[in-house]
C-alpha positions as CSV (number, residue, x, y, z in Angstrom):
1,X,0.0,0.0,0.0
2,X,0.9,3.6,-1.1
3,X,1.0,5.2,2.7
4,X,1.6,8.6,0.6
5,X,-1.3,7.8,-1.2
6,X,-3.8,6.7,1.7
7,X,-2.8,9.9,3.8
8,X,-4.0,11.8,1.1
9,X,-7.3,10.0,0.6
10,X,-7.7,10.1,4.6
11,X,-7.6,14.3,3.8
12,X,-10.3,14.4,1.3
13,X,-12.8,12.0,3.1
14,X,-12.1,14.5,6.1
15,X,-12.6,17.7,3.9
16,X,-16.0,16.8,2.1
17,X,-17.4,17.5,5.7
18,X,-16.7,21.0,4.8
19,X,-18.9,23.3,3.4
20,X,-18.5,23.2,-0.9
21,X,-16.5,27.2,-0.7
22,X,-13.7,25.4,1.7
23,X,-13.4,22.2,-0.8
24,X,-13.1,24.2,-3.4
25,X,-10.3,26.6,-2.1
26,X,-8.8,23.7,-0.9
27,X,-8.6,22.4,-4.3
28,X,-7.3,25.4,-5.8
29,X,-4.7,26.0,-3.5
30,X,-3.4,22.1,-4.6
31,X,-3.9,23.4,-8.3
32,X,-7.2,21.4,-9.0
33,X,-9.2,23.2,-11.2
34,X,-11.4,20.7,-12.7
35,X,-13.6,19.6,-10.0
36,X,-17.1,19.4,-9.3
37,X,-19.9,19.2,-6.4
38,X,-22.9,17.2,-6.0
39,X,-25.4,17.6,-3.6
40,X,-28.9,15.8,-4.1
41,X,-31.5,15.2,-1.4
42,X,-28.7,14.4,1.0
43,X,-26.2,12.8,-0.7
44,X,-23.0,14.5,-1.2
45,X,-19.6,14.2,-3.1
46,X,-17.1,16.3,-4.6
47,X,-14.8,14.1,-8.0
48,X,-11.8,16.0,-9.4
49,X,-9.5,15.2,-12.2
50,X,-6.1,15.2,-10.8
51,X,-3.5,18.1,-12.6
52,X,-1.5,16.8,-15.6
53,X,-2.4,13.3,-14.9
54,X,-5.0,10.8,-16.5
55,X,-6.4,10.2,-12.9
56,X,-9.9,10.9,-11.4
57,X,-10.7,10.9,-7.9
58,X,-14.5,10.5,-6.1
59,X,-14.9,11.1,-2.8
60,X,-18.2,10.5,-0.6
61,X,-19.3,12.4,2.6
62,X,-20.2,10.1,5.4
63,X,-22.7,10.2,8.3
64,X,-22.6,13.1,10.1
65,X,-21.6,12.3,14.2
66,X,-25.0,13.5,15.4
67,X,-26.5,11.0,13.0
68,X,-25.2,8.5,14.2
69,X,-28.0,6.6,14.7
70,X,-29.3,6.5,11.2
71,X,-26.1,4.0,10.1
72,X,-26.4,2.1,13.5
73,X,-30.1,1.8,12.9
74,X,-30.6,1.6,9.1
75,X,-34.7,1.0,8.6
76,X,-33.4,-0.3,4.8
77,X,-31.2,-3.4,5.8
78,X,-32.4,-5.1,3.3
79,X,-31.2,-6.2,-0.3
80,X,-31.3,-5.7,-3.7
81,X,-29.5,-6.8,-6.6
82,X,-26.0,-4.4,-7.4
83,X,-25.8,-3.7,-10.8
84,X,-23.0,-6.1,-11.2
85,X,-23.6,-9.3,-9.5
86,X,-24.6,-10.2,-5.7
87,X,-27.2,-8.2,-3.5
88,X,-26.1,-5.1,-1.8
89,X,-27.7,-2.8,0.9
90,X,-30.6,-1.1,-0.6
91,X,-30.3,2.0,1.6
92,X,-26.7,2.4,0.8
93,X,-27.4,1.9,-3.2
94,X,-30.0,4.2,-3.3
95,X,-28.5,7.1,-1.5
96,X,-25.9,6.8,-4.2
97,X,-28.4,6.5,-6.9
98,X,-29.2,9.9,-6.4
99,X,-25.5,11.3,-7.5
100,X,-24.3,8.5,-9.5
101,X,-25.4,9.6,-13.1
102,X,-24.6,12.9,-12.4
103,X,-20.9,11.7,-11.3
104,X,-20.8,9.6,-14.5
105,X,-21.6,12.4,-16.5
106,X,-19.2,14.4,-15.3
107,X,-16.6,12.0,-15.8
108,X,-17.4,11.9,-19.6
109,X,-17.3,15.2,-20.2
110,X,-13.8,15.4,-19.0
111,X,-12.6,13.5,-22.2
112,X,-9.6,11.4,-20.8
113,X,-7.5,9.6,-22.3
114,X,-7.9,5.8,-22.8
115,X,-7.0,3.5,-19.5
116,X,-7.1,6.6,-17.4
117,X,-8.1,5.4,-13.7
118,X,-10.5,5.8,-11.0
119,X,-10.3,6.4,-7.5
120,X,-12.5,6.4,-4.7
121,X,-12.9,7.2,-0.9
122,X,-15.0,8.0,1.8
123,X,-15.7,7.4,5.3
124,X,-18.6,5.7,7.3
125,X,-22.0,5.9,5.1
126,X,-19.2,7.8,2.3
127,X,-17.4,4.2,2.4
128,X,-20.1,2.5,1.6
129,X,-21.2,4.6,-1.5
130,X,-17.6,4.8,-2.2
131,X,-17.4,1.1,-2.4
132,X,-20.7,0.4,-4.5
133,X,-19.6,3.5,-6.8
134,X,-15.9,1.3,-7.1
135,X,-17.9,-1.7,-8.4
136,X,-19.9,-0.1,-10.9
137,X,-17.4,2.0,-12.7
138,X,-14.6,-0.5,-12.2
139,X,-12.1,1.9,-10.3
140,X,-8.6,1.3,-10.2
141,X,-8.6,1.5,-6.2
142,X,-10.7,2.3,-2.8
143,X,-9.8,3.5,0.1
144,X,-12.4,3.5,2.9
145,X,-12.4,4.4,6.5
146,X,-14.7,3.3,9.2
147,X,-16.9,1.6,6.5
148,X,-19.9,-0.9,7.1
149,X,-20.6,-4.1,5.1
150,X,-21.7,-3.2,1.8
151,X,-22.7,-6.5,-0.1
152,X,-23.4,-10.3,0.2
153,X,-20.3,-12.9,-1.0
154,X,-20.9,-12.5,-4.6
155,X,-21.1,-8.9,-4.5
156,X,-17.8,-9.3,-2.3
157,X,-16.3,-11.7,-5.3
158,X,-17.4,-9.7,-8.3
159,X,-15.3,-6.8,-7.2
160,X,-12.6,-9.3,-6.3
161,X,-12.6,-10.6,-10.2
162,X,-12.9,-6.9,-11.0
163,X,-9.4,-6.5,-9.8
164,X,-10.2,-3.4,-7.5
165,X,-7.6,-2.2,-4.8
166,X,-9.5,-1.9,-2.0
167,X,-7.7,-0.9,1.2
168,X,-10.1,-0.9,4.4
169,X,-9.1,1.2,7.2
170,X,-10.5,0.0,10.5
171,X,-9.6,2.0,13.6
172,X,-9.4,-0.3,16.8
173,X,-13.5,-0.6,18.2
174,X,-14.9,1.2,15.5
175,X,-18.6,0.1,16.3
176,X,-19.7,1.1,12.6
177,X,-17.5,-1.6,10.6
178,X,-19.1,-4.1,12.7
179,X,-22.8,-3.8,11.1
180,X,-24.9,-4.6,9.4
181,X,-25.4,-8.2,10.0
182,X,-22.7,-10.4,9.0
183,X,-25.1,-13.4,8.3
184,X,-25.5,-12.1,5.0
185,X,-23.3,-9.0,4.6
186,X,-19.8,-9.3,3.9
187,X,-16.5,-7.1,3.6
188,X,-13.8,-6.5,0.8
189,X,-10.7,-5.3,0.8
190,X,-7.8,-5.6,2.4
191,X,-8.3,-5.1,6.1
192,X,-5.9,-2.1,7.0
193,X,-6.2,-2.6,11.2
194,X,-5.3,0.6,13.4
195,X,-4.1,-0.9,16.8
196,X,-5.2,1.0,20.2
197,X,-1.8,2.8,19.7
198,X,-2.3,4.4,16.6
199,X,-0.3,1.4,14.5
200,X,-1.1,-0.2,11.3
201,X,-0.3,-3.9,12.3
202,X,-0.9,-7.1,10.5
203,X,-2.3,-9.4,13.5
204,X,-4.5,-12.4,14.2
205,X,-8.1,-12.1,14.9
206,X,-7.2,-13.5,18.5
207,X,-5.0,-10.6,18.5
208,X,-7.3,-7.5,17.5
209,X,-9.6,-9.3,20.1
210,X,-7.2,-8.7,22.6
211,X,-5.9,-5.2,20.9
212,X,-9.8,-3.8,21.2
213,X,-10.2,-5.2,25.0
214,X,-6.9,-3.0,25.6
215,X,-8.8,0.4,23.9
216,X,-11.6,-0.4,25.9
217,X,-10.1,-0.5,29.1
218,X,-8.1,2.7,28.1
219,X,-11.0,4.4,27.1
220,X,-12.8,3.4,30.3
221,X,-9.5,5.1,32.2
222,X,-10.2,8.2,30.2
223,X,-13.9,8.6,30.8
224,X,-15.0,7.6,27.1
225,X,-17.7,4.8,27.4
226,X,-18.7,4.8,24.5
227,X,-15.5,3.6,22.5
228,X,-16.9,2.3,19.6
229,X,-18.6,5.4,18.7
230,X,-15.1,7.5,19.6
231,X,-13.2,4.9,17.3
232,X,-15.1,6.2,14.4
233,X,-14.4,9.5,14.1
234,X,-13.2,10.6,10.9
235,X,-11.1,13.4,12.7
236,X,-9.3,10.1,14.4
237,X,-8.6,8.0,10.8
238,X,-7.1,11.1,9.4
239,X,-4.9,12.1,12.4
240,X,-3.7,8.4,12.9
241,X,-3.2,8.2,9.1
242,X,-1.4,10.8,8.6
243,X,1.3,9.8,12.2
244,X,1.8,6.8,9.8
245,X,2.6,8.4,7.1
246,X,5.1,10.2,8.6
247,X,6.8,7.4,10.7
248,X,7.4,5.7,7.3
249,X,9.4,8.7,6.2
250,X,11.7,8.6,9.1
């Protein structure tokens, strides 16, 4: 993984929480000039094509943290077929329904060269749409952050056959990569695991068992009960991202 790379995705899924004047004068101080914002009974996302380069980049906006509940809670759990193969969340699919053509148009009009390359992010109900938006234009790589199951085991395989580079962040107790039910929701990607230190370790699922006891208990020390809810703070991914990042150059 490209830690360059995933620090700078971990800064756009934090700045689409912004309002659309501070994304776009963030874009323009980093040269960006082809850009766009949708905004559509909810659902928001902001795609640019990267400067002198045959890239473009989508990125989601999440659940905001007083609306929690309304990921934790989702009334439409239930199916439907993707538009690939496999089933997906129907909430999730149709909150990106509502941007997707207008994303896809936008792309088009931006008349790229042949094999040029998508990427995607978001974070929390962003890294869902993120991941369904992946699948159905056949990005070159996802980066997700705090991000629920999206899809049943076909679903799960037909992006796997796609070839996407998906790399899923999950910090510590996050409480939102843990739903919806994993009966008949599954995950894809890489698992990218952010220890109760702030590491990026490969370990054992006995060992994250044992890792996220350890953030409990330190959380319970600092007065935080509810953990899982802290855990999944964007702020948080981006901060802990970012320290990576910059160990690696050292």
């Amino acid at each position: 993984m490209d830690f360059k790379k995933a620090a700078h995705m971990a800064g756009f899924a934090s700045l689409v929480y912004n309002d659309r004047d501070v994304i776009e004068n963030h874009l323009k101080e980093h040269g960006v000039s082809d850009w766009a914002w949708f905004d559509i009974e909810g659902t928001q996302a902001f795609a640019f094509k990267k400067h002198k380069a045959n890239e473009i980049f989508i990125v989601f906006r999440g659940t905001e943290p007083d609306e929690m509940k309304d990921i934790l809670a989702d009334a439409k759990a239930w199916r439907k077929p993707a538009r690939e193969k496999g089933l997906v969340h129907f909430g999730f699919a149709q909150a990106l329904d509502k941007v997707y053509d207008k994303i896809v148009r936008w792309i088009d009009e931006q008349k790229l060269d042949d094999g040029y390359k998508i990427t995607c992010t978001g974070h929390s109900l962003g890294a869902a749409l993120a991941t369904i938006c992946a699948s159905r234009l056949d990005a070159h790589e996802l980066y997700t952050f705090g991000s629920p199951r999206v899809g049943n085991r076909a679903f799960v395989k037909e992006m796997k056959n796609d070839g996407i580079k998906h790399w899923r962040f999950v910090n510590n107790n996050d409480i939102v990569t843990k739903v919806p039910f994993p009966i008949i929701y599954r995950h894809h990607g890489e698992l990218v695991y952010i220890n109760h230190y702030g590491n990026i370790r490969k370990m054992t699922p006995w060992q994250r068992v044992k890792d996220r006891w350890r953030g409990r208990a330190r959380a319970i020390a600092k007065g935080q009960l509810f953990d899982g809810i802290f855990d999944h703070s964007m702020g948080l991914y981006y901060e802990k991202v970012q320290n990576v990042y910059t160990q690696s150059q050292k």
